[in-house]
C-alpha positions in Angstrom: 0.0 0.0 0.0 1.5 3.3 -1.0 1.4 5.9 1.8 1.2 9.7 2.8 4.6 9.2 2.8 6.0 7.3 0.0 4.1 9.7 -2.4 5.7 12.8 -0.8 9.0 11.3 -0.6 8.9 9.7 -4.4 7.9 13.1 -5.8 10.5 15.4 -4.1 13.3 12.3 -5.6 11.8 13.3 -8.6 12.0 16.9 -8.6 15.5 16.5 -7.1 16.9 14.0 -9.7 16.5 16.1 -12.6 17.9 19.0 -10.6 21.8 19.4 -12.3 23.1 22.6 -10.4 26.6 22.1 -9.0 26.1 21.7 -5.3 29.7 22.6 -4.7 29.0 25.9 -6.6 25.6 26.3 -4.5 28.1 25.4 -1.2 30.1 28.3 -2.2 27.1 30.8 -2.9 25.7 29.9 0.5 28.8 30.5 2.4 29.1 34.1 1.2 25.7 34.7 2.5 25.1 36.9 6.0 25.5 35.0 9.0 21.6 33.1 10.1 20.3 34.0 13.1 20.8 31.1 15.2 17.5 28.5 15.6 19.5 26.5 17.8 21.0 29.2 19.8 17.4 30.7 20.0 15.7 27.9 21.3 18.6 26.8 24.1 18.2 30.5 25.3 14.3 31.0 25.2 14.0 27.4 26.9 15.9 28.4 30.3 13.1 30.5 31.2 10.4 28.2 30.3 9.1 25.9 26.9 10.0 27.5 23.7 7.4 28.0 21.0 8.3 27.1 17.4 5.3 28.8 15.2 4.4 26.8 12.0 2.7 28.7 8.7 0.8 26.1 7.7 -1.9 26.5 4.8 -2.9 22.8 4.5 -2.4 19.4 5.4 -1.9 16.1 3.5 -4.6 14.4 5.6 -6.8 17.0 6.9 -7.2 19.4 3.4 -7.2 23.1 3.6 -6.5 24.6 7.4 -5.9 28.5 6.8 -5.2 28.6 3.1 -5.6 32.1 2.5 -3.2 33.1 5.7 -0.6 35.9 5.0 2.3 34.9 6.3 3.5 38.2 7.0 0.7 39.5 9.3 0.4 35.8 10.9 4.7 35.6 11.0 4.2 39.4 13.1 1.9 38.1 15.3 3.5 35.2 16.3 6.3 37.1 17.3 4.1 39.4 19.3 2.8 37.0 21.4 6.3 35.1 22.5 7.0 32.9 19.5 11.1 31.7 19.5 11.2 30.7 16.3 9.3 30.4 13.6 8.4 26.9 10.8 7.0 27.9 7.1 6.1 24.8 5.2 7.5 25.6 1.6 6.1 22.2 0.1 3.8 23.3 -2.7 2.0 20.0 -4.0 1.2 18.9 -0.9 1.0 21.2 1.6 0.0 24.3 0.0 3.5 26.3 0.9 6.0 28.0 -1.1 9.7 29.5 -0.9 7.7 32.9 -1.0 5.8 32.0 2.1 9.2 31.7 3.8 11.1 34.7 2.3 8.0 37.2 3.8 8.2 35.1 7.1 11.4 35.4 7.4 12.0 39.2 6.0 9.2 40.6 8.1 10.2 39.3 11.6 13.5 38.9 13.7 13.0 35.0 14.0 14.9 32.6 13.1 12.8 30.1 10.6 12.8 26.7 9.9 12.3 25.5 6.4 9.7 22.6 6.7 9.6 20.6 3.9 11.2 16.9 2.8 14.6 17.4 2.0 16.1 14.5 0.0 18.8 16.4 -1.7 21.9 18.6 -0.6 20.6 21.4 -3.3 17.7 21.0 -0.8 19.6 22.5 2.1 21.2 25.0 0.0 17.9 26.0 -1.2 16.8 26.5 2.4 19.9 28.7 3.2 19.4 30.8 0.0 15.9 31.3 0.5 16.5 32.5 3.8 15.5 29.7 6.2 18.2 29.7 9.5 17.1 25.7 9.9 16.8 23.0 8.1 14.7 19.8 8.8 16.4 16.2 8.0 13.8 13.5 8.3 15.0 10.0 9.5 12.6 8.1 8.2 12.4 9.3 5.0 16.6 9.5 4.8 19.1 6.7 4.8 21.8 6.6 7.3 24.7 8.1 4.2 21.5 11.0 3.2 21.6 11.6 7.0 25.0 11.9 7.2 26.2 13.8 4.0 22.8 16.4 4.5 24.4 17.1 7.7 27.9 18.2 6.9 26.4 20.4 3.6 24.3 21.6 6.5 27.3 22.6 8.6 29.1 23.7 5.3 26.6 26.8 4.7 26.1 27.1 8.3 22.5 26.4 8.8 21.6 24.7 12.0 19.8 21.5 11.2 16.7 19.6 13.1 16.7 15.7 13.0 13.4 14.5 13.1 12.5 10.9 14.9 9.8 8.8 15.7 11.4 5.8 17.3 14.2 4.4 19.2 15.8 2.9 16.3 15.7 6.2 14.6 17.0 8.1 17.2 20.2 5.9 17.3 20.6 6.7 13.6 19.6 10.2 14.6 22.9 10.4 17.3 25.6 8.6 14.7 25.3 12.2 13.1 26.2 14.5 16.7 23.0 16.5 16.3 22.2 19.8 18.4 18.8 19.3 18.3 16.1 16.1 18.0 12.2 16.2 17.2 10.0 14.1 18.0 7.6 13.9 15.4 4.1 12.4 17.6 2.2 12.2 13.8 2.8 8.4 12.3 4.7 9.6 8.4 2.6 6.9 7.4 -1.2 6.8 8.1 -0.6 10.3 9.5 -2.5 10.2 12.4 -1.5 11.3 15.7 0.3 9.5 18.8 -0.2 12.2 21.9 2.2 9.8 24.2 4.8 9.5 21.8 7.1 12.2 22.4 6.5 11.6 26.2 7.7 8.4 25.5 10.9 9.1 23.7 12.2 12.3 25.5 14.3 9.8 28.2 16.3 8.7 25.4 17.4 11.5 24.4 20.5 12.4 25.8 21.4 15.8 27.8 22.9 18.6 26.1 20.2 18.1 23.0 17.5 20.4 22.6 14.7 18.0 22.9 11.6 19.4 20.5 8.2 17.9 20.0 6.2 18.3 17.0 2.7 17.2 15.7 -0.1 17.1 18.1 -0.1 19.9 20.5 -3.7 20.5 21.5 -3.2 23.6 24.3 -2.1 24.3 27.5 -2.3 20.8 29.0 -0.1 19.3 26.3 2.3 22.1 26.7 2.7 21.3 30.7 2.9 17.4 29.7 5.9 17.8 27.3 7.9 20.5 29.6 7.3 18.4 32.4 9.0 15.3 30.1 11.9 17.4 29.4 11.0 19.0 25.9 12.8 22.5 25.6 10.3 23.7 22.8 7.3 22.6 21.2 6.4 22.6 17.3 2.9 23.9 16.9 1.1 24.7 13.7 -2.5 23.3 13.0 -3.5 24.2 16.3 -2.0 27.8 16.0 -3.5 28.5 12.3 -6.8 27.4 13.0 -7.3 29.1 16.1 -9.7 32.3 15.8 -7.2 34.6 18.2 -3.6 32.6 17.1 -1.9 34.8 19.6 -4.1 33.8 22.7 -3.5 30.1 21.6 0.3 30.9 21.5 0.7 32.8 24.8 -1.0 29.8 26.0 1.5 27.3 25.4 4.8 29.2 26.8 4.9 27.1 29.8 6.9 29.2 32.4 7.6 31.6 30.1 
């Protein structure tokens, strides 16, 4: 049975395999860029005080259809940073997901955040592409990455200095996860391949992750008391989008959530 997943995944191979631009000439480009603005550095500061909020733009979703697809992500990138955000994540998968590289350029140009791209990267163009379009973090996705992706996506990573987020779902995938010394895990409580939702997981997980990595958990946070359930487990920040995008006052939802903070 082909899932969520394998469709994704097979048509950003796609994409990527016909893409021919030098990725040593792409390295180079990136690494006369300006300095990013630190997602990891954000998030280990924010989280001393209390649980750090990563704010998603999020037009639509694979499994659930359209959940605020006419959203400027200027005025809602603003607002999250009014009400407390740390950082920010702008999906910029277009087929799927409704995003674009444009949704991340405004996010990122219109607020002092340091932004994630979200999307599937299965490339090392792919994490150039993110530093070009002006994300500060990338996301590398275990499960949809071998244990060489992993690895290589990492060092290009570190090569145009952009901090990078490994995300899990398992033991098994957090070993592989370690083997690349990452500063920061998430633990992604949404199953990649029937998508639906596992509110225990990350709860689950966070003991094995070891000290000195900023623990984040992503998919599934409802409000307040799933906030208090994953800073009480040991999660530095949370990853929040559907909940935040459908909300009718996003930055009540999002003051909400900052657990001590």
């Amino acid at each position: 049975m082909t899932t969520y997943l394998d469709r994704i995944i097979a048509h950003h191979r796609q994409r990527a395999a016909v893409d021919d631009r030098p990725v040593a000439n792409l390295i180079e480009e990136c690494q006369g860029l300006p300095a990013t603005r630190g997602f990891h550095h954000r998030l280990a500061g924010d989280s001393r005080s209390g649980l750090a909020v990563i704010s998603e733009i999020k037009r639509r979703s694979p499994s659930k259809g359209d959940l605020a697809i006419e959203l400027d992500p200027i005025d809602l990138a603003r607002r999250y940073e009014e009400a407390g955000a740390s950082c920010l994540s702008v999906l910029t998968d277009e087929d799927f997901f409704a995003g674009s590289s444009s949704d991340l350029k405004a996010a990122s140009e219109s607020t002092s955040l340091p932004v994630l791209r979200k999307d599937f990267t299965v490339s090392s163009t792919d994490v150039c592409d993110a530093r070009m379009m002006g994300a500060d973090c990338v996301l590398l996705i275990a499960a949809a990455l071998s244990d060489e992706e992993l690895s290589n996506f990492a060092q290009v990573a570190r090569d145009v200095r952009i901090d990078f987020l490994v995300e899990i779902h398992d033991e098994r995938e957090l070993e592989r996860a370690l083997a690349i010394d990452p500063l920061m895990v998430g633990v992604n409580q949404r199953d990649l391949v029937t998508f639906q939702v596992d509110h225990d997981r990350a709860v689950r997980m966070a003991p094995r992750i070891p000290d000195g990595i900023i623990r984040v958990a992503e998919s599934g946070v409802r409000g307040p008391q799933d906030a208090r359930a994953l800073a009480a487990a040991g999660y530095h920040a949370v990853l929040v989008g559907e909940s935040l995008v459908t909300a009718a006052d996003p930055v009540a939802a999002l003051r909400a959530l900052r657990v001590g903070g």
